[in-house]
C-alpha positions as CSV (number, residue, x, y, z in Angstrom):
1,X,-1.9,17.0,57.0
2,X,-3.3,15.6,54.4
3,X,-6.6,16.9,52.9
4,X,-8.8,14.9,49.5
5,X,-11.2,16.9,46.8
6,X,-12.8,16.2,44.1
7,X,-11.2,17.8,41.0
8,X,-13.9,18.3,38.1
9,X,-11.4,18.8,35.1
10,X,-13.0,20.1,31.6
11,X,-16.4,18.8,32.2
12,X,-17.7,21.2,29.6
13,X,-20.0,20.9,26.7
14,X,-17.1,22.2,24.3
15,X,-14.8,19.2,25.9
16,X,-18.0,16.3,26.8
17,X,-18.7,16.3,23.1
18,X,-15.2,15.7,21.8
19,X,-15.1,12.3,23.2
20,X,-18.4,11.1,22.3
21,X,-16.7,9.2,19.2
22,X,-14.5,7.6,21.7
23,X,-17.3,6.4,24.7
24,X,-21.1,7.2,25.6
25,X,-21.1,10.3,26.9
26,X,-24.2,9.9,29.1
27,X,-22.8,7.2,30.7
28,X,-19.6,8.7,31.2
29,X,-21.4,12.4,32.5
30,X,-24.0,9.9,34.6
31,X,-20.8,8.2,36.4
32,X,-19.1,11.9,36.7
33,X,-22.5,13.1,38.5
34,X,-22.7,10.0,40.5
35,X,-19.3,10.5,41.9
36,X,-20.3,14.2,42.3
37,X,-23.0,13.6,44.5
38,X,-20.9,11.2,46.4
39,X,-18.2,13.8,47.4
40,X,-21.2,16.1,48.1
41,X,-22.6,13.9,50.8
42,X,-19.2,12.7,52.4
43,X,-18.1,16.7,52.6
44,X,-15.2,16.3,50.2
45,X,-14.3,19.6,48.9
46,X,-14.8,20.1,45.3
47,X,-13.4,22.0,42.7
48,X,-14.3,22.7,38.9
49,X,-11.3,23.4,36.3
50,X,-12.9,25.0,33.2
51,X,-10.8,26.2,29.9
52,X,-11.6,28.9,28.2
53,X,-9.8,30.0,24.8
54,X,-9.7,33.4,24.3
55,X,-7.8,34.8,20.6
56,X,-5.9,37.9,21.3
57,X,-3.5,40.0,18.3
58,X,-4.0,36.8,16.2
59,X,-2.9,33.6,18.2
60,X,-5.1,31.8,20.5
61,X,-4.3,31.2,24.2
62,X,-6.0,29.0,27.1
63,X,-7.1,30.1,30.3
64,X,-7.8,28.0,33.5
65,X,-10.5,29.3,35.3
66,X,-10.6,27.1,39.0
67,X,-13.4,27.1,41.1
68,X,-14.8,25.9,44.4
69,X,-18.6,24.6,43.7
């Protein structure tokens, strides 16, 4: 059985203003919200993916943090 979400994958400020050299961010965050709200209203699960890099005895590490929202 197959099942659809919506994955929200580093949609961060840390992340968002990296590309902002590279295309208009508001556009690109007012299409993201767009399609948001879309999944909303047709009941599509969907799920956030945030990074988060921690430092720990000197070397730096990332850390997935996946939620349902």
């Amino acid at each position: 059985m197959a099942q659809t979400a919506f994955i929200l994958l580093d949609i961060q400020t840390g992340i968002v203003e990296r590309i902002q050299n590279v295309m208009n961010t508001d556009e690109y965050l007012a299409k993201v919200s767009s399609t948001l709200a879309g999944a909303r209203k047709a009941g599509i699960p969907v799920v956030q993916v945030t990074s988060k890099y921690l430092l720990s005895q000197g070397r730096g590490f990332a850390v997935w943090v996946m939620e349902t929202v």
